[in-house]
mmCIF file as Biopython writes it, N, C-alpha, C and O atoms, coordinates in Angstrom:
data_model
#
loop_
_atom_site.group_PDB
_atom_site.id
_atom_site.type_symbol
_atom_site.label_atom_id
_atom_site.label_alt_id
_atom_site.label_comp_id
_atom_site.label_asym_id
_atom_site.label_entity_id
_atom_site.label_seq_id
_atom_site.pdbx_PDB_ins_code
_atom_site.Cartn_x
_atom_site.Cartn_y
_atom_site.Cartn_z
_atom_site.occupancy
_atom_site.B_iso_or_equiv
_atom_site.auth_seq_id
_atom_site.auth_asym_id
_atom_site.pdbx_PDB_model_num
ATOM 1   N N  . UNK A ? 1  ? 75.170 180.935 73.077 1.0 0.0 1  A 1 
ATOM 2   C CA . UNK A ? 1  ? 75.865 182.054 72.457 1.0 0.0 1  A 1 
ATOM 3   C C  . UNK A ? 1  ? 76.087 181.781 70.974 1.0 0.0 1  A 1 
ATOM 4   O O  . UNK A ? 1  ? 76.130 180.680 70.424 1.0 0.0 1  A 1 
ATOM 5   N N  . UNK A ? 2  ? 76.236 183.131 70.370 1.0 0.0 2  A 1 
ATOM 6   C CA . UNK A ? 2  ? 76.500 182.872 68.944 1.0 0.0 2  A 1 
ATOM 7   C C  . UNK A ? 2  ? 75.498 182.107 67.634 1.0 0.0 2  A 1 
ATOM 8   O O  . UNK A ? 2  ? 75.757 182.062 66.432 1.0 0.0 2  A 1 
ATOM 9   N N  . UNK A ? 3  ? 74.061 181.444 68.515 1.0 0.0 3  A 1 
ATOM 10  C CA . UNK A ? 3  ? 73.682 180.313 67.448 1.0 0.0 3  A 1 
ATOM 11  C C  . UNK A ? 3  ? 73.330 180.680 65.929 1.0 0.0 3  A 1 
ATOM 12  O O  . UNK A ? 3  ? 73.604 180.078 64.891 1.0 0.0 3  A 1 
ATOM 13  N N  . UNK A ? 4  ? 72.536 182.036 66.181 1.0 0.0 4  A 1 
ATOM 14  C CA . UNK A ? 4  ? 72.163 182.426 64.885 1.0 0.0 4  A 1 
ATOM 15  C C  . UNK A ? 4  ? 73.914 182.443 63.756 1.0 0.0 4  A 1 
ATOM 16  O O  . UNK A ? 4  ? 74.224 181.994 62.653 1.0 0.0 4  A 1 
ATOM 17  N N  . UNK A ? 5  ? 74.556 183.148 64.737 1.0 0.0 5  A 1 
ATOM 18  C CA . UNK A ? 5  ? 76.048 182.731 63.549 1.0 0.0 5  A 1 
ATOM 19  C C  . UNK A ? 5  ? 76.597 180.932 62.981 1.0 0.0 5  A 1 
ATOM 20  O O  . UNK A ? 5  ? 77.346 180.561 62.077 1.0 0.0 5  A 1 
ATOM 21  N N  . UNK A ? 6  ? 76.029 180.402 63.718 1.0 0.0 6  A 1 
ATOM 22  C CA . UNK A ? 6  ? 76.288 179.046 63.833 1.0 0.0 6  A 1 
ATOM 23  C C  . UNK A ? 6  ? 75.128 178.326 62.882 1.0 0.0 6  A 1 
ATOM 24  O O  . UNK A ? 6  ? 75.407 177.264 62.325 1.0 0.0 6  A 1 
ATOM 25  N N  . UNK A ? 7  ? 74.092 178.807 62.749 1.0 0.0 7  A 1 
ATOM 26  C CA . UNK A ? 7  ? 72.989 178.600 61.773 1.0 0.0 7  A 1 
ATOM 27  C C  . UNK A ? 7  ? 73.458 179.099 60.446 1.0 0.0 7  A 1 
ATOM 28  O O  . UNK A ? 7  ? 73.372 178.383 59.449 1.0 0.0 7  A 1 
ATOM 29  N N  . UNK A ? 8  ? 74.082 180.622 60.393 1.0 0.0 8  A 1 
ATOM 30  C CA . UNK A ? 8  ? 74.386 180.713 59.495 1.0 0.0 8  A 1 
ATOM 31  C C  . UNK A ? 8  ? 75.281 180.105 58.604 1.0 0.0 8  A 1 
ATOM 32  O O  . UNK A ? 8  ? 74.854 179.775 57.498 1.0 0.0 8  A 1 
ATOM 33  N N  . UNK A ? 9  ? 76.279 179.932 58.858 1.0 0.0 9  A 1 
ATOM 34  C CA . UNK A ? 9  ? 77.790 179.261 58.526 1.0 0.0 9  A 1 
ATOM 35  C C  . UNK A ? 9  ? 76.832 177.709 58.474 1.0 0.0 9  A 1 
ATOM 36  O O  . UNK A ? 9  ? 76.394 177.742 57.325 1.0 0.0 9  A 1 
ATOM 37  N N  . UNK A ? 10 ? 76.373 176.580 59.034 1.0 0.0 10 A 1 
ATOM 38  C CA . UNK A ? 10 ? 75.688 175.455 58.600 1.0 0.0 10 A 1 
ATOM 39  C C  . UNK A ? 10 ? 75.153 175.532 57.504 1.0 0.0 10 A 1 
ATOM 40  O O  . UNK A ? 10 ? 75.335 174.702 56.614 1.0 0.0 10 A 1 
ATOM 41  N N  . UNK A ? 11 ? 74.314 176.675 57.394 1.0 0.0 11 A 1 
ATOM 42  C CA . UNK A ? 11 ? 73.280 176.759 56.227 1.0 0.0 11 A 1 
ATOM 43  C C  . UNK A ? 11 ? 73.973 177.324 54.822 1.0 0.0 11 A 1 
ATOM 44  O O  . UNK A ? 11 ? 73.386 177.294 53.740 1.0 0.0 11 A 1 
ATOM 45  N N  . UNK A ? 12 ? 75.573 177.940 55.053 1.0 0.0 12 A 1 
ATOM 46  C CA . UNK A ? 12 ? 76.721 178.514 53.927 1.0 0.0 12 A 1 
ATOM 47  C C  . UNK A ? 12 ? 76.893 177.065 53.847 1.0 0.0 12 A 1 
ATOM 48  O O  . UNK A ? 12 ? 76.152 176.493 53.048 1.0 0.0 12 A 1 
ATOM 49  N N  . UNK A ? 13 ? 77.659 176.407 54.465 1.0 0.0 13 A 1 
ATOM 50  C CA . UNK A ? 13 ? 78.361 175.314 54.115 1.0 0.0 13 A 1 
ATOM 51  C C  . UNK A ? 13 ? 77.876 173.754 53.658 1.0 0.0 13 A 1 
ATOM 52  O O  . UNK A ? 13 ? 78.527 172.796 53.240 1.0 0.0 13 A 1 
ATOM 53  N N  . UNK A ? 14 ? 76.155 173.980 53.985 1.0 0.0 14 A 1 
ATOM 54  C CA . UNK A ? 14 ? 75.301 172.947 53.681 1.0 0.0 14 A 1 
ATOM 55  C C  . UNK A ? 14 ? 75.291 173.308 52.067 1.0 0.0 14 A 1 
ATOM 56  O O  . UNK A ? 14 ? 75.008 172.240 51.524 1.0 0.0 14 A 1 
ATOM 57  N N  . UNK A ? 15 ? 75.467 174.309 51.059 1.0 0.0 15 A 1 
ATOM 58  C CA . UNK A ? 15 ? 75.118 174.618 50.139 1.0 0.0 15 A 1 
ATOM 59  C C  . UNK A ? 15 ? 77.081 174.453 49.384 1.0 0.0 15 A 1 
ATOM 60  O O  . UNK A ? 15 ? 77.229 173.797 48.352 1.0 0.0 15 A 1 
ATOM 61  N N  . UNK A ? 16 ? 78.005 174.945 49.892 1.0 0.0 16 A 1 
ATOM 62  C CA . UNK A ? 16 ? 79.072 175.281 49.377 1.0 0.0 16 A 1 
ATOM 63  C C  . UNK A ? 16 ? 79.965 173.824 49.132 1.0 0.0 16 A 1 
ATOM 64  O O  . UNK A ? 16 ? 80.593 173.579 48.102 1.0 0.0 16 A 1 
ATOM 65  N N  . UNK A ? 17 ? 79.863 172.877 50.391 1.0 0.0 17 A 1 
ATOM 66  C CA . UNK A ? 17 ? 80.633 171.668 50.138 1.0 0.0 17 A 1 
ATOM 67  C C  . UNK A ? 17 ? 80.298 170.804 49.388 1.0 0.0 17 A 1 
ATOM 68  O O  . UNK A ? 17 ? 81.152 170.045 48.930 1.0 0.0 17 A 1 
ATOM 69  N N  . UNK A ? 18 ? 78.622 170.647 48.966 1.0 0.0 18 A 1 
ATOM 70  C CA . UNK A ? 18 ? 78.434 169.890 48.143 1.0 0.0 18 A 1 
ATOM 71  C C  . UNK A ? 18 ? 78.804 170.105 46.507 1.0 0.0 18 A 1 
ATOM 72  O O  . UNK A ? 18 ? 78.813 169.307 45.569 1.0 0.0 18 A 1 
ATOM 73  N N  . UNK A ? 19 ? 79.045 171.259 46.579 1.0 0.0 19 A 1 
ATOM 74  C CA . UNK A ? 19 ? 79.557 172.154 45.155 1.0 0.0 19 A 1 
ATOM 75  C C  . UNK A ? 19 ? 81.220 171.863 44.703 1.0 0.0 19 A 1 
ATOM 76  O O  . UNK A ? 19 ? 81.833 171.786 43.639 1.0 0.0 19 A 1 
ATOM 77  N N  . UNK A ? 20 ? 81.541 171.757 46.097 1.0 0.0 20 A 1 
ATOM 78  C CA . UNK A ? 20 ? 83.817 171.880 46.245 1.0 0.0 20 A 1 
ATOM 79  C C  . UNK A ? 20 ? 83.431 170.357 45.658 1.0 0.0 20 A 1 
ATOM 80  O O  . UNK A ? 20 ? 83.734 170.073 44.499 1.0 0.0 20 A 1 
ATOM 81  N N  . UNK A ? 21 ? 82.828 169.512 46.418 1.0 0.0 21 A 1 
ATOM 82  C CA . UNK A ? 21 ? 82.967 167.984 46.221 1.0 0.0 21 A 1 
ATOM 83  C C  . UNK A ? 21 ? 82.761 167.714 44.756 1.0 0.0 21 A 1 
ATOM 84  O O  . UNK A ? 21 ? 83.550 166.968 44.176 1.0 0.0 21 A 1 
ATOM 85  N N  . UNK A ? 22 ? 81.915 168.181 44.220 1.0 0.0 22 A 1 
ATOM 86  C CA . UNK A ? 22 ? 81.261 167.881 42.953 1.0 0.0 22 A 1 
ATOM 87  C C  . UNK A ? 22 ? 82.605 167.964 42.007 1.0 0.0 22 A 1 
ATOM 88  O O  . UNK A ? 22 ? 83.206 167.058 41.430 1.0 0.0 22 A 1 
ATOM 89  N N  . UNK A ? 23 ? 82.871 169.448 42.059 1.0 0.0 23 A 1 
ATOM 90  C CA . UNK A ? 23 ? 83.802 169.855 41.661 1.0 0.0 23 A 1 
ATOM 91  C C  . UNK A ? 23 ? 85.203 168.849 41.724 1.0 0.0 23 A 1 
ATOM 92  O O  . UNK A ? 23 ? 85.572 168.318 40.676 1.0 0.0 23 A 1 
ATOM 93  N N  . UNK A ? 24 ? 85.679 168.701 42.522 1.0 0.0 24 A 1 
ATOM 94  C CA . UNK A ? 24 ? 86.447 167.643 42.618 1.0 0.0 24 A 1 
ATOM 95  C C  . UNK A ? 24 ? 86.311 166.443 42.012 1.0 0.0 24 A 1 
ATOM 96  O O  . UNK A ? 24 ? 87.288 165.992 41.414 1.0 0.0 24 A 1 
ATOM 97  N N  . UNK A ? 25 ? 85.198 165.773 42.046 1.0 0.0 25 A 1 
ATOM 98  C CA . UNK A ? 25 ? 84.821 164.411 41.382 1.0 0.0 25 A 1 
ATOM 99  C C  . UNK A ? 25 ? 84.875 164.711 39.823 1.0 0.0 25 A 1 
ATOM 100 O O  . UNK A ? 25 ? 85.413 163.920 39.048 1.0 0.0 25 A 1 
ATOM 101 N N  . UNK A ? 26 ? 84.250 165.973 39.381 1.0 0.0 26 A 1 
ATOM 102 C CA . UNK A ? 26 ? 84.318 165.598 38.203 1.0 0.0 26 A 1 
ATOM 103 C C  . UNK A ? 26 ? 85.594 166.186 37.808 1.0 0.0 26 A 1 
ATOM 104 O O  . UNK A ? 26 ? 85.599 166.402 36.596 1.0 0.0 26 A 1 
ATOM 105 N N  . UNK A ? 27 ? 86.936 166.604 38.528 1.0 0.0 27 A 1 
ATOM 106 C CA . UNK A ? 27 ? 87.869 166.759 38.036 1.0 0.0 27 A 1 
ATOM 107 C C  . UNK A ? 27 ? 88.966 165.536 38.955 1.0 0.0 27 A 1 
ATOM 108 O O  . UNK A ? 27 ? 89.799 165.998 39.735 1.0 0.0 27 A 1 
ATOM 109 N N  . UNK A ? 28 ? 88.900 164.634 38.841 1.0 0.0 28 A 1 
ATOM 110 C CA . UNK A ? 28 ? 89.869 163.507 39.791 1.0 0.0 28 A 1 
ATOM 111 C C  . UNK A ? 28 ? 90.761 163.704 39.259 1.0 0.0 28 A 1 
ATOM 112 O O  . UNK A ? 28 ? 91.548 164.124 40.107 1.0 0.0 28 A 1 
ATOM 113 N N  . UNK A ? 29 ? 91.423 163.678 37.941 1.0 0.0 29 A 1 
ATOM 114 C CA . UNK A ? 29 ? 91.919 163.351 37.427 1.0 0.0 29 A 1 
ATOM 115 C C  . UNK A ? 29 ? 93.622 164.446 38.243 1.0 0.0 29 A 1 
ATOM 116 O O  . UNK A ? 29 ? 94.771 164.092 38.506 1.0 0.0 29 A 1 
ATOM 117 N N  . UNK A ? 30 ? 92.904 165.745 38.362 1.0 0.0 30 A 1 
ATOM 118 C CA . UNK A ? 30 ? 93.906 166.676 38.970 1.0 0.0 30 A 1 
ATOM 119 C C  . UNK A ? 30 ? 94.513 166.545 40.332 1.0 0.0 30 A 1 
ATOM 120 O O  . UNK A ? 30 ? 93.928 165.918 41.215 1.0 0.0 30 A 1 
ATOM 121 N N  . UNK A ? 31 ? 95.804 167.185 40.545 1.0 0.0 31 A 1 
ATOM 122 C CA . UNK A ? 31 ? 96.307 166.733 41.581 1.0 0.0 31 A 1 
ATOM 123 C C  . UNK A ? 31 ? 95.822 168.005 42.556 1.0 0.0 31 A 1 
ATOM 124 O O  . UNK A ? 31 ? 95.958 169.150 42.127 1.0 0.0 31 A 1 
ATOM 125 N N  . UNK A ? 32 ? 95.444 167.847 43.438 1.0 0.0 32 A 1 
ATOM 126 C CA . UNK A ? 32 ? 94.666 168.842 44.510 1.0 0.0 32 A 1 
ATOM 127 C C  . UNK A ? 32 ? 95.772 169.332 45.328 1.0 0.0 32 A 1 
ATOM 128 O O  . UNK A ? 32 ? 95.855 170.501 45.705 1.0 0.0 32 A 1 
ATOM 129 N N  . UNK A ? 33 ? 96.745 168.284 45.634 1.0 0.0 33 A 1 
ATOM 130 C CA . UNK A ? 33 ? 97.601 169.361 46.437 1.0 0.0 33 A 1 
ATOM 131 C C  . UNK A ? 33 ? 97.542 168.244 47.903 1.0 0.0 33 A 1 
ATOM 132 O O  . UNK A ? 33 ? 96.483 167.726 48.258 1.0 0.0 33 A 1 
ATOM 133 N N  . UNK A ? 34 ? 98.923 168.004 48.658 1.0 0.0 34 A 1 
ATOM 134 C CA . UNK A ? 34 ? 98.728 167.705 50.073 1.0 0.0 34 A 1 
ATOM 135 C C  . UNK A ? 34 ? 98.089 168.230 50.908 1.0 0.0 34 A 1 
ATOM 136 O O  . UNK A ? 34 ? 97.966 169.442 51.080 1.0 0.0 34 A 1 
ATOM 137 N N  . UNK A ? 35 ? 97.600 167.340 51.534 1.0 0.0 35 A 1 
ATOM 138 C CA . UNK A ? 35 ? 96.460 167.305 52.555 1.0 0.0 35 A 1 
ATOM 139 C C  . UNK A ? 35 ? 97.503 168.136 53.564 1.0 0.0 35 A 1 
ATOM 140 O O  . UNK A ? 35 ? 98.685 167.806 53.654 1.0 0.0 35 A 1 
ATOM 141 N N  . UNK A ? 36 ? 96.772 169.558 54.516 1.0 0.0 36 A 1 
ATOM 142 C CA . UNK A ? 36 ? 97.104 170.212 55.545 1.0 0.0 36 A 1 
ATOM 143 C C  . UNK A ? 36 ? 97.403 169.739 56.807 1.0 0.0 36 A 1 
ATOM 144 O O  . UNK A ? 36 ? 97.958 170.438 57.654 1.0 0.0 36 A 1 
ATOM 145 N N  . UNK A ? 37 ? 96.990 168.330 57.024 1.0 0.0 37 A 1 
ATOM 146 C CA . UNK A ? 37 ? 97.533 167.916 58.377 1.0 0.0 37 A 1 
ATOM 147 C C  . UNK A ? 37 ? 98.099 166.704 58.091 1.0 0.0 37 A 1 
ATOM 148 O O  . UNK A ? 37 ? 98.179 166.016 57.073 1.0 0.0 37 A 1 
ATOM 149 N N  . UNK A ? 38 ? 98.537 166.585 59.407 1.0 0.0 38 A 1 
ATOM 150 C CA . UNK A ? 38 ? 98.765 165.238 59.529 1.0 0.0 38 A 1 
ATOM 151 C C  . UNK A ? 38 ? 98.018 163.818 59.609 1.0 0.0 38 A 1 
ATOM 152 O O  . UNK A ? 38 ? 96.867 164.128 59.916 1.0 0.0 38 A 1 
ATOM 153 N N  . UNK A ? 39 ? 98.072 162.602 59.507 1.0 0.0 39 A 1 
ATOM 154 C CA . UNK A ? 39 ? 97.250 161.682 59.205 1.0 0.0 39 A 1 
ATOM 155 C C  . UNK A ? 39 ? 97.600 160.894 60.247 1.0 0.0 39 A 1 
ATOM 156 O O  . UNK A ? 39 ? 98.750 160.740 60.658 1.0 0.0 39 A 1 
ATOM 157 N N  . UNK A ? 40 ? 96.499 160.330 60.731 1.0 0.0 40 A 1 
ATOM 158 C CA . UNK A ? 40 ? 96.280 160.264 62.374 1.0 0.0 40 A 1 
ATOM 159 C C  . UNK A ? 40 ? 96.068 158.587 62.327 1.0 0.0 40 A 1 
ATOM 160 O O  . UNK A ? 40 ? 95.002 158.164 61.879 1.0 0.0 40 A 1 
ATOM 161 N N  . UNK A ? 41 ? 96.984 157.745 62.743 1.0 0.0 41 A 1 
ATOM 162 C CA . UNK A ? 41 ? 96.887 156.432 62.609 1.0 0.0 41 A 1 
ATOM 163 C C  . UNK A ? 41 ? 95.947 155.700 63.691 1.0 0.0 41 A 1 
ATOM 164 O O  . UNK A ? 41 ? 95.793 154.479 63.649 1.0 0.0 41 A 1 
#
């Protein structure tokens, strides 16, 4: 069920996270903000 939506969204996010990340690295310096969950020991 669903795969072609599931292809899609892989193939959005294969292109979009490497962009957020980038983005981030070349701004470290900024504070991004707390992390949404909790941190899982």
């Amino acid at each position: 069920m669903n795969r072609q939506q599931l292809r899609d969204a892989n193939a959005i996010l294969g292109e979009l996270v490497p962009v957020i990340i980038g983005i981030m690295m070349d701004h470290a310096e900024l504070v991004w903000g707390e992390a949404s969950y909790p941190s899982v020991s």
